[in-house]
C-alpha positions in Angstrom: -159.9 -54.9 -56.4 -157.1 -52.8 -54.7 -154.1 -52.7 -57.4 -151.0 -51.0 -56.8 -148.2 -50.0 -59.4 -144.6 -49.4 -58.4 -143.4 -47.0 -61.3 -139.8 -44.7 -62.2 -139.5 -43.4 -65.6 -141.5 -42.1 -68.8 -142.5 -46.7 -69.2 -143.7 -46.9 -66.0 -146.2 -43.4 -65.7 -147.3 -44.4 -69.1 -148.8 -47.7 -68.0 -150.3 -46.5 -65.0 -151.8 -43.9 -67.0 -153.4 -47.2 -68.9 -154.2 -48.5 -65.4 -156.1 -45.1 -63.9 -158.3 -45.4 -67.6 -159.9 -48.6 -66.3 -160.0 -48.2 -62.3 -161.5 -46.1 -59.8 -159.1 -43.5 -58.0 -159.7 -45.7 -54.9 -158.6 -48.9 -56.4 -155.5 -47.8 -57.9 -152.1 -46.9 -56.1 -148.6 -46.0 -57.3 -145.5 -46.3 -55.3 -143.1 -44.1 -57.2 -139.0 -44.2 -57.0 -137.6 -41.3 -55.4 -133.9 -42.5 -55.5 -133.3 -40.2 -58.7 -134.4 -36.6 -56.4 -131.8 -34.1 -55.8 -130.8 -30.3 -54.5 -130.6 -28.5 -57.4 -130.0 -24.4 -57.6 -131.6 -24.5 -54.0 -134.8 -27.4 -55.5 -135.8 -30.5 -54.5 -136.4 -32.2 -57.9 -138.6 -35.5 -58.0 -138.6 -36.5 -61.9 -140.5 -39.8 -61.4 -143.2 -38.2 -59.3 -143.5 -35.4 -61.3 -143.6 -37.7 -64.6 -146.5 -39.6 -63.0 -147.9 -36.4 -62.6 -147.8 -34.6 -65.6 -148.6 -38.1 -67.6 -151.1 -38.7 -65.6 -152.6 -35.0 -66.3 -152.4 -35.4 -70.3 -148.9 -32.8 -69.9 -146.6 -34.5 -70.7 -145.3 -34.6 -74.7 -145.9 -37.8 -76.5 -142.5 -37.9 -78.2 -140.3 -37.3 -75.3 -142.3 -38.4 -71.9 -140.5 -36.5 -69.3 -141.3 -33.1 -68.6 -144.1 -30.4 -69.8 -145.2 -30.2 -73.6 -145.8 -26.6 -75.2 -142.7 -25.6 -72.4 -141.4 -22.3 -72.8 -137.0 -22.1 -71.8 -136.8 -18.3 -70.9 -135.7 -18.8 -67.1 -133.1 -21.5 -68.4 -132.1 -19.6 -71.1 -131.0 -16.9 -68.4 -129.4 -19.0 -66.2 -126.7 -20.0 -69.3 -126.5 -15.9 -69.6 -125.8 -15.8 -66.3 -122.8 -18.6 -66.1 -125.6 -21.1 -63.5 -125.5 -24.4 -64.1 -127.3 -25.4 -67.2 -126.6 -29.5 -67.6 -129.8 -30.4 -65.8 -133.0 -28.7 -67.7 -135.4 -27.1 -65.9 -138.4 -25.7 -68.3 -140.6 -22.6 -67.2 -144.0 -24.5 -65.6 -142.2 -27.2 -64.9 -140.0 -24.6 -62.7 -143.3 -23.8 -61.1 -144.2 -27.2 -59.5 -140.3 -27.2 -58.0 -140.9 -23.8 -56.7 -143.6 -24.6 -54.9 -142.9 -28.1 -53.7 -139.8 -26.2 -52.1 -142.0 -23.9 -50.3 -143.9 -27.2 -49.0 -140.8 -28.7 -47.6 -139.5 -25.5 -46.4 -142.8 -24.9 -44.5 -142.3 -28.7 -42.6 -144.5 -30.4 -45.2 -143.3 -33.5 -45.9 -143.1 -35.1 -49.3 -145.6 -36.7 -49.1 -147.5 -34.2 -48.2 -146.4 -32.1 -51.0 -147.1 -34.6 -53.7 -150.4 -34.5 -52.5 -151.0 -30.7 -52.8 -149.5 -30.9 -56.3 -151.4 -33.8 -57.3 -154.7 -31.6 -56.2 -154.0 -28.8 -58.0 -153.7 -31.1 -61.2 -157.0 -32.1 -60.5 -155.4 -36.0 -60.0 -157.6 -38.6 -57.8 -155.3 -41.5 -58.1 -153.5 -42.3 -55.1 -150.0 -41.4 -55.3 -146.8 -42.2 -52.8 -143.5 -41.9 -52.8 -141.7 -44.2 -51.8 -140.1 -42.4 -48.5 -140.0 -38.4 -47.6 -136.6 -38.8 -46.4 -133.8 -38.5 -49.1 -132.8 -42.2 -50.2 -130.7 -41.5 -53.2 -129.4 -43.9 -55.6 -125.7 -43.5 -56.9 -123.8 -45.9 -59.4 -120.7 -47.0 -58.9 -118.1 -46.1 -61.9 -114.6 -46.5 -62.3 -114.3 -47.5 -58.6 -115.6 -44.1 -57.4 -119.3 -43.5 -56.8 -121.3 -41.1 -58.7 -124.8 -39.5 -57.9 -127.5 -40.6 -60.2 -128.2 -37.7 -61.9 -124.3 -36.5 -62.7 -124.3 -40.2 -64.0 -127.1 -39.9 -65.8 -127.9 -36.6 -67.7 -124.8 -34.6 -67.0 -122.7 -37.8 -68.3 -125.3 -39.1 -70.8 -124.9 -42.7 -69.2 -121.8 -42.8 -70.5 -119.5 -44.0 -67.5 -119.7 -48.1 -67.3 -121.2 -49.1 -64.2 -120.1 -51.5 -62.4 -122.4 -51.6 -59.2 -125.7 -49.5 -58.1 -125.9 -48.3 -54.9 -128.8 -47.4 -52.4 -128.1 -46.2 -48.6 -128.5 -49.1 -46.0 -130.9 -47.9 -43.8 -134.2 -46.0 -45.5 -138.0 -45.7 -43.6 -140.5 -46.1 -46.5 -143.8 -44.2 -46.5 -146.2 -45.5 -44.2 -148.4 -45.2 -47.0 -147.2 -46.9 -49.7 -146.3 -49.5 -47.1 -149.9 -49.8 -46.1 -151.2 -50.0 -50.2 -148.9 -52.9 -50.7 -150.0 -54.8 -47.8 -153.8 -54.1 -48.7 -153.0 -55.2 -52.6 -155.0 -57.4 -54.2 -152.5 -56.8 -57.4 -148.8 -55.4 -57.4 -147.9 -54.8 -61.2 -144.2 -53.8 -61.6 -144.3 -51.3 -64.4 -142.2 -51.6 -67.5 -139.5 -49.4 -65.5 -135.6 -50.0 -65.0 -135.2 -53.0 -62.6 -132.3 -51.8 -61.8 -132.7 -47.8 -61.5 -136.3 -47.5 -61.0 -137.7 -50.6 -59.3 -134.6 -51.8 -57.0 -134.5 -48.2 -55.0 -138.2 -49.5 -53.6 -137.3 -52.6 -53.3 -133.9 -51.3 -51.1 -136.3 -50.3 -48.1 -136.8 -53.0 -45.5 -140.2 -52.5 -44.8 -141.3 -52.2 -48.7 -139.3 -55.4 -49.7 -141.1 -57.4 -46.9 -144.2 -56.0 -47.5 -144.0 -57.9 -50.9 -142.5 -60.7 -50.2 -145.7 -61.2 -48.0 -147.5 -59.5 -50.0 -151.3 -61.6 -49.7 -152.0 -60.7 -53.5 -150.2 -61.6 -56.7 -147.4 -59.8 -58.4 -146.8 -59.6 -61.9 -144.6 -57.4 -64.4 -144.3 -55.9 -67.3 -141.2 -56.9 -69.6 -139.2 -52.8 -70.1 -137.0 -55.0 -72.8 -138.7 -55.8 -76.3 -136.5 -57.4 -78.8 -133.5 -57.4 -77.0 -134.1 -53.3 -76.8 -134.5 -50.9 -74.1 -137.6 -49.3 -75.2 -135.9 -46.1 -73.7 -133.2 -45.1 -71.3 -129.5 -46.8 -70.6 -131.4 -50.6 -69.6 -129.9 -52.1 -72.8 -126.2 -50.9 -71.6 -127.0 -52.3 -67.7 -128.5 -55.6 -68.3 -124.8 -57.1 -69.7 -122.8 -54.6 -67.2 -124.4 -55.7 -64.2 -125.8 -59.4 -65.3 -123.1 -60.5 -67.6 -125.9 -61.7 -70.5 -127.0 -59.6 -73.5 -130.1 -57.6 -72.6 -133.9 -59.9 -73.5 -137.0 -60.0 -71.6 -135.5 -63.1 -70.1 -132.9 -61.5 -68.0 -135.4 -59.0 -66.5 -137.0 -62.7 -65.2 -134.1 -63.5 -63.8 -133.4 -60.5 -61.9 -136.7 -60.4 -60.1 -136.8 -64.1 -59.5 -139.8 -65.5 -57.6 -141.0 -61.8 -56.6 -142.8 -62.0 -59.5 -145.9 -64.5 -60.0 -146.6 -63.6 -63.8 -144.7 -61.8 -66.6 -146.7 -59.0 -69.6 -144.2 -59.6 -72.5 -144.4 -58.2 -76.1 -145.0 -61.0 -79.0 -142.0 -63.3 -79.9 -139.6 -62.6 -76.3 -141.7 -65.4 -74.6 -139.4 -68.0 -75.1 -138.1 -69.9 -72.3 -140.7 -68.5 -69.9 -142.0 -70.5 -67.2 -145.5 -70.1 -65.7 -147.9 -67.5 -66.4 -147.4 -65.3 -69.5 -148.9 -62.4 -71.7 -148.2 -61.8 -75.2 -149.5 -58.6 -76.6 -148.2 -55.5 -77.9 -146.7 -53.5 -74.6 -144.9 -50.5 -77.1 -147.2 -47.4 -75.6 -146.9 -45.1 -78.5 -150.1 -43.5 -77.9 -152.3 -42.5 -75.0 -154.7 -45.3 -76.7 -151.9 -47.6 -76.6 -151.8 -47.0 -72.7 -155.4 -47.9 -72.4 -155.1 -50.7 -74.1 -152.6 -52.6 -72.5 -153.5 -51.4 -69.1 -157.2 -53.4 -69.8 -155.0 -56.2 -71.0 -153.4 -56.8 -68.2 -156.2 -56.4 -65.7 -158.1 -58.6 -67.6 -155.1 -61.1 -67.1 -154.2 -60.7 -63.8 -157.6 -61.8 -62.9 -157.0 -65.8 -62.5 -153.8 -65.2 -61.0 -156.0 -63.1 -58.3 
């Protein structure tokens, strides 16, 4: 069975880290969001790709999700001295992998490329793609004016209502990730922002067609559990951009028929149609992950 996982966010590396338990590196793929990269200090930052990586490679810290655990600040810490800018974190290893991804790009690697030779050196088999080399940024649109993810984001806390999110018209996906949806027996759609993390894929022609023709099934994992974001500013989007409170049900409504069959947690089924999961899908431990990436294999299965 050839499964691929289109994943953004700490929700969405943490379930395919459940996935890559119970599959062979050649059966599983991951299509990762890009639309949250950007320059910074002279870097080419991917935070979902390098999320999937470090979660992946057992780095990443429990608690938070993003970044490096047992991180040391001193280069940060030095940039404050020094008056750089200091609102967008950048740890001591985790400084390493941007240093030398920027030495791959400046060297005409592409990114994916790049990923690759980062994803080696963490000893990683699974098949990972982003989901284009070329920049496709993502930028909300706020107060009329239109922000870049990441201002929005972390130097703004989420704050700024949004009233729109935006993704350039035109974007070539990667002829991989292209290729591992068409070849899917499986597409699981992470427990990731629809909006944020998902939608950026989904804004490429040739990914979106790719699964609407997809010749295998596609199911998805609910990121809303009682009415909650599980993390991250989903909770706030859900009645800014859909005009209804924030449930598992809405995230149904926003894929529509893309999806064949929907993973929710216990009690949110209500009002589902077709296919369903009930189970626990709160990943509070690397055990957690295992388990309900099993679960959902296991499911998927009939739908197959």
């Amino acid at each position: 069975m050839k499964v691929v996982a289109l994943s953004g966010g700490v929700g969405g590396a943490r379930l395919v880290d459940g996935l890559a338990a119970s599959l062979d590196s050649d059966e599983l793929s991951v299509v990762v969001n890009t639309g949250d990269d950007f320059r910074h200090c002279g870097l080419w930052i991917c935070p979902d790709l390098d999320t999937v990586m470090y979660t992946l490679s057992g780095r990443a810290p429990i608690d938070r999700g993003w970044g490096l655990a047992e991180e040391t600040d001193a280069c940060m810490n030095a940039l404050k001295r020094l008056g750089g800018p200091s609102w967008f974190h950048l740890s001591d290893q985790d400084l390493a992998t941007h240093l030398l991804r920027a030495k791959g790009l400046d060297e005409g690697l592409n990114l994916s490329q790049v990923t690759d030779l980062l994803f080696d050196a963490h000893g990683l088999k699974t098949q990972v793609y982003p989901m284009c080399d070329a920049p496709h940024p993502t930028r909300l649109l706020c107060d009329g004016a239109e922000m870049e993810f990441q201002q929005w984001f972390v130097a703004n806390q989420a704050e700024p209502e949004v009233q729109a999110v935006c993704f350039p018209e035109l974007g070539v996906a990667s002829t991989a990730a292209v290729r591992a949806v068409d070849e899917a027996d499986l597409i699981i759609i992470t427990p990731s922002n629809p909006y944020l993390s998902i939608d950026p894929i989904l804004s490429l022609p040739a990914l979106n067609e790719a699964l609407e023709n997809r010749k295998g099934a596609c199911i998805a994992i609910s990121p809303i559990v009682a009415g909650r974001a599980i993390k991250g500013p989903l909770g706030k989007l859900i009645p800014a951009l859909a005009t209804r409170p924030a449930s598992a049900a809405a995230v149904v409504a926003h894929y529509g028929d893309l999806v064949d069959g929907w993973v929710v947690e216990r009690g949110d089924e209500a009002g589902f149609k077709g296919p369903v999961l009930k189970t626990d899908t709160v990943m509070k431990s690397r055990g957690d992950r295992k388990t309900l990436g099993r679960a959902v294999l296991d499911w998927a299965q009939p739908l197959l």
